[in-house]
Residue frames relative to the residue before (quaternion, step in Angstrom):
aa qw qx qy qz dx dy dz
X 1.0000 0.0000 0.0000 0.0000 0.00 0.00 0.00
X 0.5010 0.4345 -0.4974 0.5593 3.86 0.90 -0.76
X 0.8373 0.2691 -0.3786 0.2884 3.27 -0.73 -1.66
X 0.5424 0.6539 -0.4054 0.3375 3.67 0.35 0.45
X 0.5537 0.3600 -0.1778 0.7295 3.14 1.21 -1.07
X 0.4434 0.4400 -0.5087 0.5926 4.39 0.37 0.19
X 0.8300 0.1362 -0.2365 0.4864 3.32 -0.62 -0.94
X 0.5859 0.5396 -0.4943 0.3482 3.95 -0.29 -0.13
X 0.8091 0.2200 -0.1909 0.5104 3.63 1.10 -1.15
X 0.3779 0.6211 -0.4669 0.5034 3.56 1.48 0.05
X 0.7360 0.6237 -0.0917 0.2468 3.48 0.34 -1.08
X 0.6944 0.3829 -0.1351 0.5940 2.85 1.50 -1.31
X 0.4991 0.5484 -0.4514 0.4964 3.20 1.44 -0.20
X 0.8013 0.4038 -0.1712 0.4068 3.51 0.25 -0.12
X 0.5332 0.7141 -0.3619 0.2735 3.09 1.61 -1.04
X 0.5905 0.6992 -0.2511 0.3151 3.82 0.94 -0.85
X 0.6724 0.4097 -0.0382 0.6153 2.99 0.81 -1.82
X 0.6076 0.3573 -0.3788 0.5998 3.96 0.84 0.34
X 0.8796 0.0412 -0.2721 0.3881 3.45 0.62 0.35
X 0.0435 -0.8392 0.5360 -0.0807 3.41 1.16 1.66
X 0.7407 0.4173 -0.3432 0.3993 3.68 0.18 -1.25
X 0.6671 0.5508 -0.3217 0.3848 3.27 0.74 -0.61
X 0.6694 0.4122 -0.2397 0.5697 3.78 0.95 -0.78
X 0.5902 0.4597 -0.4160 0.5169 3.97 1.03 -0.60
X 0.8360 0.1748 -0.3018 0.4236 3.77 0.37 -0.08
X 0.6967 0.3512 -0.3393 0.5255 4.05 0.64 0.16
X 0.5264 -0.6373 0.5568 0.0821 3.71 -0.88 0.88
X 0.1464 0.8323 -0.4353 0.3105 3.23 0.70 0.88
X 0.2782 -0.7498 0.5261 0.2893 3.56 -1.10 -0.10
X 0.5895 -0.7161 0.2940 0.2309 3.38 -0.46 1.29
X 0.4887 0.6201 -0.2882 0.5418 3.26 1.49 -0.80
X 0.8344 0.3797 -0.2218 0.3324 3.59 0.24 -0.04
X 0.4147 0.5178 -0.3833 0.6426 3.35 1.83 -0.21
X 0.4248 0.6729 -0.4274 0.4291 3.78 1.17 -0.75
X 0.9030 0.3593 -0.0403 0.2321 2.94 -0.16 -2.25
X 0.3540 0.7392 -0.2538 0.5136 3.29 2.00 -0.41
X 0.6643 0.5693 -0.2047 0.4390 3.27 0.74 -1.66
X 0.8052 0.2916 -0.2240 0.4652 3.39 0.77 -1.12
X 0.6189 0.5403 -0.4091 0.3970 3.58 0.87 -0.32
X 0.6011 0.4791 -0.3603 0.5284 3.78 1.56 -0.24
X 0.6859 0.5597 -0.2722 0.3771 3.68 1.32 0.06
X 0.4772 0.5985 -0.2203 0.6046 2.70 1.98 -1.15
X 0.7745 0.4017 -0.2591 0.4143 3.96 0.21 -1.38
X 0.4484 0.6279 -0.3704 0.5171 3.84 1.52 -0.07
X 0.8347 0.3208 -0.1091 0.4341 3.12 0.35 -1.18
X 0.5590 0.5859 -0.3917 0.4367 3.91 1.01 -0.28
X 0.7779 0.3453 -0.4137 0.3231 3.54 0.44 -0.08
X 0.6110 0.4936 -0.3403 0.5170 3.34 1.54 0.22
X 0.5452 0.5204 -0.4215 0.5043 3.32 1.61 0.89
X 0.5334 0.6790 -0.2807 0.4190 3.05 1.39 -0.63
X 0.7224 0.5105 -0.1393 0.4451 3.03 0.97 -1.58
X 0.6520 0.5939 -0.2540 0.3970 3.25 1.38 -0.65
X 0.6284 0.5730 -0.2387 0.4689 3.24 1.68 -0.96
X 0.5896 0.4422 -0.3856 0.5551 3.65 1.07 -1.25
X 0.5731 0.5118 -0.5247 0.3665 4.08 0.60 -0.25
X 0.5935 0.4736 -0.3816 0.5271 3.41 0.56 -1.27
X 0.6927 0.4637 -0.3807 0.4003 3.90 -0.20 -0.99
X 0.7706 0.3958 -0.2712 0.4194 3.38 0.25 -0.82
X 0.5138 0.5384 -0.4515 0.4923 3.79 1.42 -1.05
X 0.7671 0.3926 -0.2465 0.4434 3.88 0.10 -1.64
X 0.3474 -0.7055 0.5425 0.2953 3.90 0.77 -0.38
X 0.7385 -0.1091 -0.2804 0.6034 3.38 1.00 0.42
X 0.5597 -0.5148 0.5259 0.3810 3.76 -1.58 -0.30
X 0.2469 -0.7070 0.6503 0.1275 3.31 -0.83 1.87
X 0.7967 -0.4342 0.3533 0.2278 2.85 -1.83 1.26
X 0.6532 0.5001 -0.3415 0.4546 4.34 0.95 -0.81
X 0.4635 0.6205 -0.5191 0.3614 3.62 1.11 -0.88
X 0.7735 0.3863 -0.3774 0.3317 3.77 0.02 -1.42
X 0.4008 0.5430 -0.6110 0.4138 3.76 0.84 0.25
X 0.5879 0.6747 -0.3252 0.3055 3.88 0.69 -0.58
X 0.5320 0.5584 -0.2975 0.5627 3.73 1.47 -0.81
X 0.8132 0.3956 -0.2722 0.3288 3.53 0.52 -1.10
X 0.6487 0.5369 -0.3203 0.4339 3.13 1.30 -0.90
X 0.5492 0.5412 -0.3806 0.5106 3.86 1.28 -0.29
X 0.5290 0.5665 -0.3093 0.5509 3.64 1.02 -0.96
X 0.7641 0.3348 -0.3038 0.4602 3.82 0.07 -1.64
X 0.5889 0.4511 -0.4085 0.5318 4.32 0.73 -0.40
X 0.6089 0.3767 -0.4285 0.5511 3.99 0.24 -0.42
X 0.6804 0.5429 -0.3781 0.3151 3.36 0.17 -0.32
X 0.5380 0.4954 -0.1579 0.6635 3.42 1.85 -1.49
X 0.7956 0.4061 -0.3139 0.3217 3.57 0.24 -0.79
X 0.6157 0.4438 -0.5353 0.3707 3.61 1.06 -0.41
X 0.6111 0.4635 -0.4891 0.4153 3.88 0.07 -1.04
X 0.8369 0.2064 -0.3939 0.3190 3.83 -0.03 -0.20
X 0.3113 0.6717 -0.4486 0.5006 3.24 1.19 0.67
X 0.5293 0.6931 -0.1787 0.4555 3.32 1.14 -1.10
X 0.7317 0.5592 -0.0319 0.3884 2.75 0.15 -2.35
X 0.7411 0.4436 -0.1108 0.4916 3.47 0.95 -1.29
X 0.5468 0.5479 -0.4295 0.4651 3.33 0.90 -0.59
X 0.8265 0.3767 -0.2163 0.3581 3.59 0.38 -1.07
X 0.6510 0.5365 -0.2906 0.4515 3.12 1.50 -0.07
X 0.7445 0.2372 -0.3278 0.5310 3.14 1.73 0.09
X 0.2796 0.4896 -0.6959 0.4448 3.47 0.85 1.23
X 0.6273 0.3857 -0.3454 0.5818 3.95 0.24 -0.70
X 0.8875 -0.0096 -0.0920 0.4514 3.70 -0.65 0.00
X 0.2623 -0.7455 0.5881 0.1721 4.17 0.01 1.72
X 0.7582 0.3388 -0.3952 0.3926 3.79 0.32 -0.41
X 0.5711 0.5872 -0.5539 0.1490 3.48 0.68 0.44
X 0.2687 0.6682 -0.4462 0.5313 3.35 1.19 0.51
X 0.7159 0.2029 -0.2637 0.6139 3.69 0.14 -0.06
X 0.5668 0.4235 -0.5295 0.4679 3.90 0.35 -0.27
X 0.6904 0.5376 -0.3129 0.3693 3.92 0.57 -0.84
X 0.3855 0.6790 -0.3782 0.4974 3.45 1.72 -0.87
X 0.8062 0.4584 -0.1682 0.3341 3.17 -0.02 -1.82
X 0.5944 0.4785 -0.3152 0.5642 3.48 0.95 -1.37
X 0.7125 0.3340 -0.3778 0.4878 3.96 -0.02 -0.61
X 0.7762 0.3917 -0.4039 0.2845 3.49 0.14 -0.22
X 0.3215 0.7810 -0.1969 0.4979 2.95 1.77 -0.31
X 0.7716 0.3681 -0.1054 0.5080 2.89 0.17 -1.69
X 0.7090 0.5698 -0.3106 0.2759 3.76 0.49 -0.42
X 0.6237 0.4485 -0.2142 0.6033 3.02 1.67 -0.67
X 0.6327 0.1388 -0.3936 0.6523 4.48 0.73 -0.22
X 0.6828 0.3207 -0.6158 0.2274 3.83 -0.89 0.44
X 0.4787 -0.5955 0.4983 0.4098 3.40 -1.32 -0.49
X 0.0526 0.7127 -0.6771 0.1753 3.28 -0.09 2.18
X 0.6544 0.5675 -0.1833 0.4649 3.46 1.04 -1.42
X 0.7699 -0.1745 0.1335 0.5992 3.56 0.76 -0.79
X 0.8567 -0.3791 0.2464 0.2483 2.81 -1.82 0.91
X 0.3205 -0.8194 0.3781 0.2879 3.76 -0.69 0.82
X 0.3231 0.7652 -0.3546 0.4293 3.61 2.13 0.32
X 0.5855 0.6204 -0.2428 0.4619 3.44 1.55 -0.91
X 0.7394 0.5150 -0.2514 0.3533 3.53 1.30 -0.84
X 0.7544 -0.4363 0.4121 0.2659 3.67 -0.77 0.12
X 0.3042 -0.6852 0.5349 0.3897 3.92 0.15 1.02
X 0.7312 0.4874 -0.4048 0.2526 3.63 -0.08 -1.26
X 0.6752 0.4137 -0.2406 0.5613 3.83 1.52 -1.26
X 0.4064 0.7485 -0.5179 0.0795 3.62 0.62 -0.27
X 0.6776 0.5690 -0.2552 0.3899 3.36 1.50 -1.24
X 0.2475 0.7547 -0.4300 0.4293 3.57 1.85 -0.02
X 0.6236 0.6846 -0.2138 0.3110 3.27 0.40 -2.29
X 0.8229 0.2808 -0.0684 0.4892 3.31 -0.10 -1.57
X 0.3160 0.6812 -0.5932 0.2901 4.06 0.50 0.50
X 0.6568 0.3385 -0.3111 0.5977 3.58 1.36 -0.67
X 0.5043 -0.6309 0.5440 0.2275 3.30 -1.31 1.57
X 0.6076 0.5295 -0.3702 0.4619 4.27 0.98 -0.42
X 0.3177 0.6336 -0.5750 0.4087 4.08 1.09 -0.09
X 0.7344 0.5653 -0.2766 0.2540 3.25 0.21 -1.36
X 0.7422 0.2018 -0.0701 0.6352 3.48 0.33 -1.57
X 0.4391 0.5911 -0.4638 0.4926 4.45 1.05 0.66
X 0.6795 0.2883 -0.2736 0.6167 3.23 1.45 -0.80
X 0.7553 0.3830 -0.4717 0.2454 3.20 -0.18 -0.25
X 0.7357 0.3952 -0.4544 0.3100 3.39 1.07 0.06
X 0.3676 0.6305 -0.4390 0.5240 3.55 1.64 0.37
X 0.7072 0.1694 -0.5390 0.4250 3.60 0.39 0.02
X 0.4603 0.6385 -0.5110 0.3455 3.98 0.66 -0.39
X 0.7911 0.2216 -0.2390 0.5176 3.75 0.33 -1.45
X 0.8719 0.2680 -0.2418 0.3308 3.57 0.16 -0.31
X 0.8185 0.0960 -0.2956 0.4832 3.42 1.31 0.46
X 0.5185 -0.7064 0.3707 0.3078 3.37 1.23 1.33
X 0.6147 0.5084 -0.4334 0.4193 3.47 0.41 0.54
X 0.3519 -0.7556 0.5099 0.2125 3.66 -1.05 0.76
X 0.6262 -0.4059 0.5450 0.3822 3.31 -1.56 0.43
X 0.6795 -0.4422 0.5101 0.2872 3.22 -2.27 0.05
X 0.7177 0.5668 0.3059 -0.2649 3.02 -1.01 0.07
X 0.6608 -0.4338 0.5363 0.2957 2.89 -2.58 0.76
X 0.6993 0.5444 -0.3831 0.2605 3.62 0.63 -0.54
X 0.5377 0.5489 -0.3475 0.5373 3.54 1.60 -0.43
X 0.8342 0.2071 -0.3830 0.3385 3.10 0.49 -0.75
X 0.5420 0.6332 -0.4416 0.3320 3.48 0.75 0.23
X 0.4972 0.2557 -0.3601 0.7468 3.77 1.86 0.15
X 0.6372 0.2705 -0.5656 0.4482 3.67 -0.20 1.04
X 0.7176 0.5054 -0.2616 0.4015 3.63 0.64 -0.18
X 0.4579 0.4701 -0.2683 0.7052 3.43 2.28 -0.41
X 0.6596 0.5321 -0.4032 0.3453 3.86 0.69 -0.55
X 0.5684 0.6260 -0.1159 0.5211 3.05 1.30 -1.90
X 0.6355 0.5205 -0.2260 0.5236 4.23 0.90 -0.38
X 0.6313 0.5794 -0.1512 0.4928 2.98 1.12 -1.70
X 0.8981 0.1531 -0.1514 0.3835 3.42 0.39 -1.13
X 0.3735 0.6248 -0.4721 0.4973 3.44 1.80 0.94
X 0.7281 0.3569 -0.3166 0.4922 3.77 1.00 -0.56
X 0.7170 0.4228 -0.4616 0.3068 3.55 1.19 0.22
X 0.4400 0.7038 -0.3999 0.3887 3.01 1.80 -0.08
X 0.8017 0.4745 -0.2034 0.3013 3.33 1.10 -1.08
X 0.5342 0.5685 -0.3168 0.5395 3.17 2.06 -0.30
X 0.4919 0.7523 -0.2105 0.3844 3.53 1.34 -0.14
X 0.7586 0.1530 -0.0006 0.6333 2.64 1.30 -1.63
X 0.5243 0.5175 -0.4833 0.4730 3.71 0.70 0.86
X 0.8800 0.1245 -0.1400 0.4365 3.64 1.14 -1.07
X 0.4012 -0.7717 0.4932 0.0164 3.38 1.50 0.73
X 0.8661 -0.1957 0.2903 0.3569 3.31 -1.78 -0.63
X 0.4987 0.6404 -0.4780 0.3356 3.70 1.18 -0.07
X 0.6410 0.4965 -0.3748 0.4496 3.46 0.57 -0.83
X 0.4463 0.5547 -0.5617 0.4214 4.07 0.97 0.27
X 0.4843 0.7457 -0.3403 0.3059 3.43 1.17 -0.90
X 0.7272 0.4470 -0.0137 0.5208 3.04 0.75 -2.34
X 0.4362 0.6799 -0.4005 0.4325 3.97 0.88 0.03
């Protein structure tokens, strides 16, 4: 699930400037070389979900009833993940190396949050360290689904549907303010 979100917003950083000639001669909306981007990230990564599920099925001998909370939460993060997919795209037509600033920030980010291990392991006083990566959140919640059958609140879904629902009001509006100009800046 990280390296997914990695390559979805890695990508879109980049995803433009990988298809300059192509947008300098066809009249397209930009939003959709965008959306491409993620459906070739998304279709990368689904068979090594798949495979994961028939694991779980086969580990539990049947499929407990919490797993199907798993479809939605993938469904509620695609949802968060296209507008900043977006978001990025236009921020790395305007700046080609931010793709590699995101590299860093994700790799970064894997080693202080609690991706690697549990965030119970950390220190009350440093806990607030933890959660600097916006993925802690929905990292934990699916570590307690697969590995301690127990579901999240919840206030927590809707508080990453209500950050989504934000998310994809400021990419709508950066959309419609800079449009086809950023072919310009290409």
């Amino acid at each position: 699930m990280y390296e997914w979100v990695r390559r979805v917003c890695v990508g879109s950083a980049q995803i433009l400037n990988n298809w300059k000639s192509t947008l300098l001669s066809v009249n397209t909306p930009i939003s959709i070389f965008i959306l491409v981007g993620v459906f070739q990230s998304t279709m990368a990564a689904f068979p090594l979900w798949l495979i994961g599920f028939i694991s779980l099925i086969w580990i539990h001998g049947s499929l407990p009833i919490i797993y199907l909370s798993l479809p939605l939460l993938m469904v509620l993060l695609l949802y968060a993940l296209i507008p900043v997919a977006i978001i990025f795209a236009y921020i790395g037509a305007y700046f080609t190396d931010f793709a590699k600033i995101l590299e860093m920030i994700f790799r970064f980010s894997l080693f202080v949050s609690p991706v690697l291990w549990s965030s119970d392991k950390i220190p009350s006083d440093l806990q607030w360290i933890a959660f600097v990566n916006p993925l802690a959140i929905i990292i934990n919640i699916f570590r307690d689904i697969l590995m301690y059958n127990k579901t999240s609140s919840i206030n927590l879904y809707l508080l990453i549907l209500v950050i989504a629902i934000l998310l994809n009001m400021i990419a709508i509006k950066l959309v419609n303010n800079i449009g086809r100009r950023v072919v310009k800046v290409l």
